[in-house]
C-alpha positions in Angstrom: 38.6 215.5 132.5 39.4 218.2 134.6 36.6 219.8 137.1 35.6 222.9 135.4 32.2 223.8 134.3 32.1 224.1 130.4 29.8 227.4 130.7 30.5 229.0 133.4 34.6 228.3 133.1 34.3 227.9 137.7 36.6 225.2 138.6 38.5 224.2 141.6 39.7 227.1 144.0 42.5 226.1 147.2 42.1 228.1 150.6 42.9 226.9 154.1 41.1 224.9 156.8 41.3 226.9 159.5 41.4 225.3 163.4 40.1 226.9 166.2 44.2 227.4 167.4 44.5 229.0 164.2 46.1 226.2 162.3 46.1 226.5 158.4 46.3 223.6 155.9 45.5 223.6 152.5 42.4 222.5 151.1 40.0 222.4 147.7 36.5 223.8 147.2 35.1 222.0 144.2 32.5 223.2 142.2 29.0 221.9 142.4 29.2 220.1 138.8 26.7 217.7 136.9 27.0 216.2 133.6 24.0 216.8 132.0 22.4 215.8 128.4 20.7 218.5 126.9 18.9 218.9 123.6 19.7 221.8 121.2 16.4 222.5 119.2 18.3 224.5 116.3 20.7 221.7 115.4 18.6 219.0 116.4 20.9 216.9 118.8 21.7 216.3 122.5 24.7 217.6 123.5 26.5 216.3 126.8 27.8 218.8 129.0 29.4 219.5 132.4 27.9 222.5 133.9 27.6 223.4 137.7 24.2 224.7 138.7 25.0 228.5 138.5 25.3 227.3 135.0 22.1 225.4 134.7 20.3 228.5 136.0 22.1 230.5 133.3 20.6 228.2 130.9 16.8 228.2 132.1 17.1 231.7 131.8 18.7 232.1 128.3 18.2 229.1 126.7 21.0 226.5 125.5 21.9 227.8 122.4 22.4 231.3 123.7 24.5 230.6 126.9 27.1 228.3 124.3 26.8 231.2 122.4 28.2 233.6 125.2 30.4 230.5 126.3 31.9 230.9 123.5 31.3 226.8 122.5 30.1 225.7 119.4 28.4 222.1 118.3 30.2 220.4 116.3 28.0 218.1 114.1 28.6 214.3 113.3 
């Protein structure tokens, strides 16, 4: 599974490593990702997720349901 967090969408940007001669090679800046289990209260079920922690923070704020909602996810039930 690629890195990207599934509300958020951030995923792995490229830049340079820059020397102190001014050298440039290429590099990765991953995001801070987790893959958390969360439970939705509406549906009744834990859902796994990968999230980075701009993404959890958007969640204690709004609330699960509501940030998959503006993610644009939905719960698929079993």
């Amino acid at each position: 599974m690629a890195k990207v967090c599934q509300i958020t969408g951030k995923r792995t940007v490229s830049g340079n490593n820059v020397s102190h001669a001014n050298n440039r090679t290429k590099r990765k800046f991953y995001p801070n990702l987790h893959n958390k289990k969360l439970f939705l209260e509406e549906e009744k079920v834990w859902v796994n997720l990968k999230v980075s922690t701009h993404a959890l923070r958007i969640i204690n704020k709004l609330g699960l349901s509501q940030a998959l909602r503006k993610a644009g996810l939905e719960i698929i039930r079993l």
